[in-house]
C-alpha positions in Angstrom: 37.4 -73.1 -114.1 35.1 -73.7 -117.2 32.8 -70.3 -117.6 29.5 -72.8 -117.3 30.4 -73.7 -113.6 31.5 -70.4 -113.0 28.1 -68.9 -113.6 26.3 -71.9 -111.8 28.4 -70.6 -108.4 27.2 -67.4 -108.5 23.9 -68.1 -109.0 24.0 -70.8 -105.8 25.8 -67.6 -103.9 23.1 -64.9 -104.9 20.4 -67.1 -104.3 21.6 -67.9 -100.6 22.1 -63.7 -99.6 18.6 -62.8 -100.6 17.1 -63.5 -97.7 19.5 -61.6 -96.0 19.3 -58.6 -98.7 15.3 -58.7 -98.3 15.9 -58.3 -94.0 17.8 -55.5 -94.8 15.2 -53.7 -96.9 12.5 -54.3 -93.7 10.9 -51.2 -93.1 11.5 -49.5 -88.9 7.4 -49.9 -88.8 7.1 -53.4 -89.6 9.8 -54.4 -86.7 8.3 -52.1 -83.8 5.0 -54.0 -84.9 6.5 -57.3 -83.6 7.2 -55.0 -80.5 5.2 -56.0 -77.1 4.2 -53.3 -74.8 3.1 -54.8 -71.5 -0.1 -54.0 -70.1 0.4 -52.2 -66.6 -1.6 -51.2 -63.8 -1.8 -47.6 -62.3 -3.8 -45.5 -61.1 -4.3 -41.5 -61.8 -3.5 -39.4 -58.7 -6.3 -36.5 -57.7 -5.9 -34.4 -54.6 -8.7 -34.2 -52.1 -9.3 -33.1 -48.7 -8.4 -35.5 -46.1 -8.3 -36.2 -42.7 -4.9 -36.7 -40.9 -4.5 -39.0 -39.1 -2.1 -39.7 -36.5 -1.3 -43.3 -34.8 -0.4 -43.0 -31.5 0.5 -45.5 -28.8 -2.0 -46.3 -25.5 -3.0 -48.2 -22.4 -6.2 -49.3 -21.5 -7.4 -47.6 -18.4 -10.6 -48.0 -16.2 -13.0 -45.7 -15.7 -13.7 -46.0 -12.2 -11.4 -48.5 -9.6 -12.0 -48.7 -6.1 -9.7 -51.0 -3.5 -12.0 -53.0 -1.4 -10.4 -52.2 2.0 -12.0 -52.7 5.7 -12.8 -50.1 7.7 -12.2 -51.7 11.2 -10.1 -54.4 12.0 -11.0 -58.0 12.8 -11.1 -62.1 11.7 -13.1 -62.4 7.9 -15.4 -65.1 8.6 -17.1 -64.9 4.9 -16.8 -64.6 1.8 -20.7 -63.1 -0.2 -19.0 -62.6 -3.4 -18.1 -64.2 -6.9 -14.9 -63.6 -7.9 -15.0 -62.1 -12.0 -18.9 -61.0 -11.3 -20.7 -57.6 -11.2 -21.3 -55.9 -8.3 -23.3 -53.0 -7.6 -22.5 -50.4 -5.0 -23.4 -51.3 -1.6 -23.6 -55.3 -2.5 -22.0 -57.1 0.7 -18.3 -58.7 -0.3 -16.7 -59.7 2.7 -18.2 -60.3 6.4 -16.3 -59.4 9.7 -16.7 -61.3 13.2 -19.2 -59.3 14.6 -18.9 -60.6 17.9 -16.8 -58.4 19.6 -18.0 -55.0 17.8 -21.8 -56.5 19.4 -20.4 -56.5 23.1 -18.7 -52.5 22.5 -22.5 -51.9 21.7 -23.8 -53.5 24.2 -21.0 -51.3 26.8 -21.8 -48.5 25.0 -25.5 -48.6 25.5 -25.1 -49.5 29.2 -22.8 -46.4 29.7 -25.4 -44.1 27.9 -28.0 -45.6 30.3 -25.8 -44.7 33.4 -25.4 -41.6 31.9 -28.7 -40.7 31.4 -29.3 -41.9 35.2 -26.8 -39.3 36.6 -28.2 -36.9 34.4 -31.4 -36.9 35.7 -30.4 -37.0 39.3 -28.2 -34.0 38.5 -31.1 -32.1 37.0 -33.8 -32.7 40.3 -30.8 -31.9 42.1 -30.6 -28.3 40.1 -34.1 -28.2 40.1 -34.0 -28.4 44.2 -31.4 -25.6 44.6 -33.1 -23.5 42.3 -36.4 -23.2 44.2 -34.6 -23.2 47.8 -32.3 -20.0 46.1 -35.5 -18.4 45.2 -36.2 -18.5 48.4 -33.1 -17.2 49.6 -32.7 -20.2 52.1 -29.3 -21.5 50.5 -26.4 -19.4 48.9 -26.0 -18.4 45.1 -23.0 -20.6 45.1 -24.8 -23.6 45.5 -27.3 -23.0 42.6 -24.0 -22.7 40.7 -22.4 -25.7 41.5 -26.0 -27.3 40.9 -26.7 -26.1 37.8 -22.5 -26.8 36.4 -23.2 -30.8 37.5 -26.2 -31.1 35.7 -24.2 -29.6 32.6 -21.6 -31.8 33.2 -24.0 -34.4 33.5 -25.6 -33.7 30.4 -22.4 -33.3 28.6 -21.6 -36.7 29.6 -24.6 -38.2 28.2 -24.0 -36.7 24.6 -20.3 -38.2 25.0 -22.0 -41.8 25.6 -24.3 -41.1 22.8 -21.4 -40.6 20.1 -19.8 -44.0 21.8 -23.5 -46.1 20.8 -23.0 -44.8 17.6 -19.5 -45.2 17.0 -20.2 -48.7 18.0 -23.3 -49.2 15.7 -21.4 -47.6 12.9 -18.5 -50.3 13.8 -21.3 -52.9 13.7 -21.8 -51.6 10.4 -18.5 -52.0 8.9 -18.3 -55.4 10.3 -20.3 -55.9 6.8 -17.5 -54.8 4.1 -19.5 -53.5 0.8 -19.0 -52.5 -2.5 -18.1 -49.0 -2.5 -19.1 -48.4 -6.7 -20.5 -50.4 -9.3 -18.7 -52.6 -11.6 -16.6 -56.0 -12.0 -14.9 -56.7 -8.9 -12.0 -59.0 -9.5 -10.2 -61.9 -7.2 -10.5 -62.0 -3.6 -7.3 -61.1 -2.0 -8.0 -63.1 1.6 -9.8 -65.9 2.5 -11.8 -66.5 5.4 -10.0 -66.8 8.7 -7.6 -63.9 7.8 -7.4 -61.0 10.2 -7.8 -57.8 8.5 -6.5 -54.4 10.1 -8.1 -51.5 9.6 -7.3 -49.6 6.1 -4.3 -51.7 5.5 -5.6 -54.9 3.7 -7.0 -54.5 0.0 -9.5 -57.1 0.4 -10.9 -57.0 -3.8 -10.4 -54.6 -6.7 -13.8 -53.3 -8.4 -13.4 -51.7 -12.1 -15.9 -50.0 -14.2 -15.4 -51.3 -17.4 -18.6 -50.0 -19.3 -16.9 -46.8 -20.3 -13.4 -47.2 -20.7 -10.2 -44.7 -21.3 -7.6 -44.6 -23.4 -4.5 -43.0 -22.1 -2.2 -42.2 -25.7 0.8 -40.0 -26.0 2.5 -38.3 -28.8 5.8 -36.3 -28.6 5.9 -32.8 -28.2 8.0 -32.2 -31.7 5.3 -34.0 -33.6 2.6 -31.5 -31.6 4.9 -28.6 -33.1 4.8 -29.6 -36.4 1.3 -30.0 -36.2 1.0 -26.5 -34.7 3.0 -24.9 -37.6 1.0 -26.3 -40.2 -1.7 -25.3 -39.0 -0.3 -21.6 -38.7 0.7 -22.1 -42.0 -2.4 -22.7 -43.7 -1.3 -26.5 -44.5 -3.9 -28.1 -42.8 -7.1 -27.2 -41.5 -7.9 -27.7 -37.5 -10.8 -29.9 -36.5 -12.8 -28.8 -33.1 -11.9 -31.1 -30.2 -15.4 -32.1 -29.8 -15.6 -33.6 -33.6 -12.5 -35.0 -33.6 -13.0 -38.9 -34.3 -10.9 -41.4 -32.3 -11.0 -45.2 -33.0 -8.7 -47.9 -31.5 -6.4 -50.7 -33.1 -6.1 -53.8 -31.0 -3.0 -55.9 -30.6 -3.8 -58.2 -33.7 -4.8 -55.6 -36.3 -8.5 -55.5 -36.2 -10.0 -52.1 -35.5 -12.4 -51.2 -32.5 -15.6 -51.0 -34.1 -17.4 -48.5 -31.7 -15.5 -44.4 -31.8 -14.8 -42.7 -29.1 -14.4 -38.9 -28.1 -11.2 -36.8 -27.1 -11.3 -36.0 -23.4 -7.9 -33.9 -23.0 -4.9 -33.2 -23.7 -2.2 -32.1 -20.5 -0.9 -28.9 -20.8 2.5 -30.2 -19.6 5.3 -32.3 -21.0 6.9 -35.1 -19.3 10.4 -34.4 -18.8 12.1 -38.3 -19.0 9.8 -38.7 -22.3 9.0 -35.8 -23.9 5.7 -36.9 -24.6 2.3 -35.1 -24.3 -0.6 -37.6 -22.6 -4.0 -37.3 -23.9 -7.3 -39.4 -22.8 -10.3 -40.8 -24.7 -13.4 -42.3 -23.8 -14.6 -45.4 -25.4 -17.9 -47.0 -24.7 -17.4 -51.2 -23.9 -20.6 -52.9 -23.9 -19.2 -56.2 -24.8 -16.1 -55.8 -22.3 -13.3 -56.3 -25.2 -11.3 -53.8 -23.5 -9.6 -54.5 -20.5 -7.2 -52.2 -18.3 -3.7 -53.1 -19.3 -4.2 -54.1 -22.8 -2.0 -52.3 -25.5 -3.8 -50.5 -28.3 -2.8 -48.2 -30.9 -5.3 -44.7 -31.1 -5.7 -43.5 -34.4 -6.8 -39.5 -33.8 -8.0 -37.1 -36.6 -5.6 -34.1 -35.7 -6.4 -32.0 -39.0 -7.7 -31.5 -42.6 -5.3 -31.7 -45.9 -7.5 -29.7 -48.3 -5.6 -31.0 -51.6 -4.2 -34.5 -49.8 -3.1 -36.8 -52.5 -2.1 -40.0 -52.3 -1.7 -43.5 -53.6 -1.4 -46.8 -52.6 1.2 -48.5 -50.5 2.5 -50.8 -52.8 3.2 -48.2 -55.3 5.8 -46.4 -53.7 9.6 -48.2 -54.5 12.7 -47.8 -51.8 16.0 -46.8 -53.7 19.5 -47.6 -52.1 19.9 -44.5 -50.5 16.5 -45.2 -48.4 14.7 -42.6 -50.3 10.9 -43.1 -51.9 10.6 -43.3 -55.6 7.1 -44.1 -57.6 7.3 -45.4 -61.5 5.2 -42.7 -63.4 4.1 -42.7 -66.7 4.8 -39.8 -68.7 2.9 -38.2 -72.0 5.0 -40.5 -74.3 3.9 -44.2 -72.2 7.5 -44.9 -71.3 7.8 -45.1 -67.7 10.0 -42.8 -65.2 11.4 -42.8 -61.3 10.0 -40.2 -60.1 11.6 -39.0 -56.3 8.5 -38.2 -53.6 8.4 -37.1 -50.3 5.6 -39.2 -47.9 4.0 -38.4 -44.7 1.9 -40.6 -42.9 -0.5 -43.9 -43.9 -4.6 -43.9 -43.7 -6.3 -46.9 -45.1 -3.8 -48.6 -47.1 -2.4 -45.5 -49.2 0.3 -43.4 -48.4 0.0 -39.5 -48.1 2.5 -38.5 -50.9 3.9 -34.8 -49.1 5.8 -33.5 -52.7 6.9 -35.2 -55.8 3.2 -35.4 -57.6 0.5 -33.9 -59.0 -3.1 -33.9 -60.4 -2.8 -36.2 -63.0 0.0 -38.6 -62.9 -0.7 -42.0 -63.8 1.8 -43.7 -61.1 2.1 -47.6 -61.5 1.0 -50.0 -59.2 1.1 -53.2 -60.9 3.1 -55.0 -62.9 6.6 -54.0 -61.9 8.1 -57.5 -63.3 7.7 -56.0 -66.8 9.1 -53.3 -67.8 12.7 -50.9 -66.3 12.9 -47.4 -66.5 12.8 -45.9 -69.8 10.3 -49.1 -71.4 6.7 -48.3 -72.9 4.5 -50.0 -71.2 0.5 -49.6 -71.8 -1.7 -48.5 -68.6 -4.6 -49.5 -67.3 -6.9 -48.7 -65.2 -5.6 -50.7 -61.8 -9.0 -51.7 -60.6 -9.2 -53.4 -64.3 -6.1 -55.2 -64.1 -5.8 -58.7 -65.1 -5.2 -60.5 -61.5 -2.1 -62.2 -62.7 -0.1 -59.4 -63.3 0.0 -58.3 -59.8 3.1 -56.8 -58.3 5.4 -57.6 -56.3 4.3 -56.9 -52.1 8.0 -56.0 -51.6 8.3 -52.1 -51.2 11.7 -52.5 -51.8 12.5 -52.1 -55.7 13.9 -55.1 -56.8 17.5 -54.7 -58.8 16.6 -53.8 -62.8 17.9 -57.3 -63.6 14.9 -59.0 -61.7 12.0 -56.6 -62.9 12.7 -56.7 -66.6 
């Protein structure tokens, strides 16, 4: 090849590796500047004292209930009440033919009266004897057997006195009343039914303006809470500040608190659980007996509590609870924690962190293990970098 296209080849072949050759020379700093370090959201963890707070299963229970039941035995011939309505005590409910209990009066009254008639014969009579005695004109004996008739008389006219008002009192009970205040509920016969005596629940009547809360935690739980207590771990809270609140079957919380009434000082043996009662005021009448709540009871103080929120803590495969912290260098870490209970969204981290660590809660999509990411402030975070809701950890592949 002629020495003139030579040289024109090798200036084509240096011309097209200088680009290449110039890449090569590219300074480390200039590349990491093209680098992007995602924003993330965290939040730095401080301990403070807390209240513990236990969640606990319960029944709605009335204050007062009372069985409507009649006290004699006879044909209901009306009903005075509305079914669902308040009642107060002694409000009439149910009427009882009265008939027949007005004709045991009326025998009654008639027996007093010939009662009373032998009495007073009885007494002349020993009135008689007496004087003639005095006189000595008739035996001892007979001012005896005198004087015992009259007795017997007079006993007989106290006997016919308890029968009047036994039959009065019956007259009575032919009107069946409310034996407490409160809602009395649907009536259980109708008119024309015959009732007997103490047998028949007629109505139910509830007090439903205070109402209880029956709730029950297992004894092991009560033992743990014991030993920390021992231990210095947590601080105990007197029975009579101890705040209750309810949870209702959808989620919402019972506005109004309520107060600790007990605890039993025995443990049910099918169970093992420990019942406890509290009192919770019902003006509206949201609570009824029977409905399921959840009680959320302060059972103790955590002096140096910390903890974080819900979504920040990650599941690994082995079911154990992992947070993402970021460490002095802003590369991010796994760091293992042990958790207790929740309170208000955030999770009571037990062990694993301390005053200080910035543990990320938003913005797991960007970033695995090892990365440097930028934090922020969580309550600053853009909106659209929110995380995931998942507290499972999504698989590396997914998050990156």
């Amino acid at each position: 090849m002629p020495n003139h296209l030579r040289l024109a080849c090798g200036a084509l072949l240096l011309a097209g590796l200088a680009p290449v050759l110039a890449g090569c020379d590219e300074p480390a700093s200039a590349r990491a500047a093209t680098e992007i370090v995602p924003k993330v959201g965290v939040v730095t963890v401080k301990s403070k004292p807390r209240a513990l707070v236990r969640e606990l299963p319960g029944r709605i229970a009335a204050t007062r209930i009372a069985d409507v039941r009649p006290r004699i035995s006879g044909i209901v011939v009306e009903r005075l009440f509305q079914q669902g309505s308040d009642v107060k005590a002694g409000d009439p409910l149910y009427r009882i033919d009265q008939r027949p209990l007005e004709v045991e009066l009326r025998a009654s009254e008639a027996a007093l009266a010939k009662a009373n008639a032998a009495f007073d014969l009885a007494a002349q009579h020993a009135r008689r004897i007496a004087t003639l005695a005095s006189d000595n004109v008739v035996p001892e004996s007979q001012l005896e057997i005198a004087t015992g008739a009259m007795r017997q008389a007079e006993a007989e006219v106290e006997g016919r006195k308890a029968d009047v008002a036994r039959a009065r009192l019956n007259l009575n009970y032919a009107t069946i009343r409310a034996p407490i205040d409160g809602v009395v509920g649907a009536a259980l016969v109708s008119e024309g039914a015959l009732v007997v005596r103490n047998e028949a629940n007629l109505a139910t009547i509830q007090q439903l303006d205070m109402i209880y809360a029956d709730f029950t935690q297992s004894v092991s739980e009560m033992n743990k809470l014991r030993r920390a207590f021992d231990e210095g771990d947590l601080d105990r809270i007197a029975p009579s500040a101890a705040r209750i609140r309810l949870v209702l079957d959808d989620g919402t919380v019972y506005p109004l608190p309520g107060k600790l009434l007990f605890s039993e000082s025995r443990v049910d043996a099918h169970t093992g659980q420990v019942t406890m009662r509290g009192q919770f005021p019902n003006p509206k009448r949201e609570l009824l007996p029977g409905m399921y709540v959840r009680v959320l009871i302060e059972q103790g103080i955590d002096t140096d509590a910390i903890a974080v929120p819900q979504q920040a803590i990650q599941r690994n495969g082995g079911g154990g609870s992992e947070v993402f912290v970021v460490k002095h260098d802003g590369r991010v870490a796994l760091q293992p924690v042990r958790i207790g209970s929740t309170q208000d969204g955030l999770w009571l981290v037990d062990d694993g962190l301390k005053d200080g660590d910035q543990v990320v809660v938003d913005g797991f999509q960007k970033f695995a293990p090892g990365d440097r990411v930028r934090p922020q402030a969580w309550a600053e975070a853009d909106a659209s970098t929110s995380s995931i809701p998942n507290r499972e950890r999504p698989a590396q592949a997914s998050i990156r």
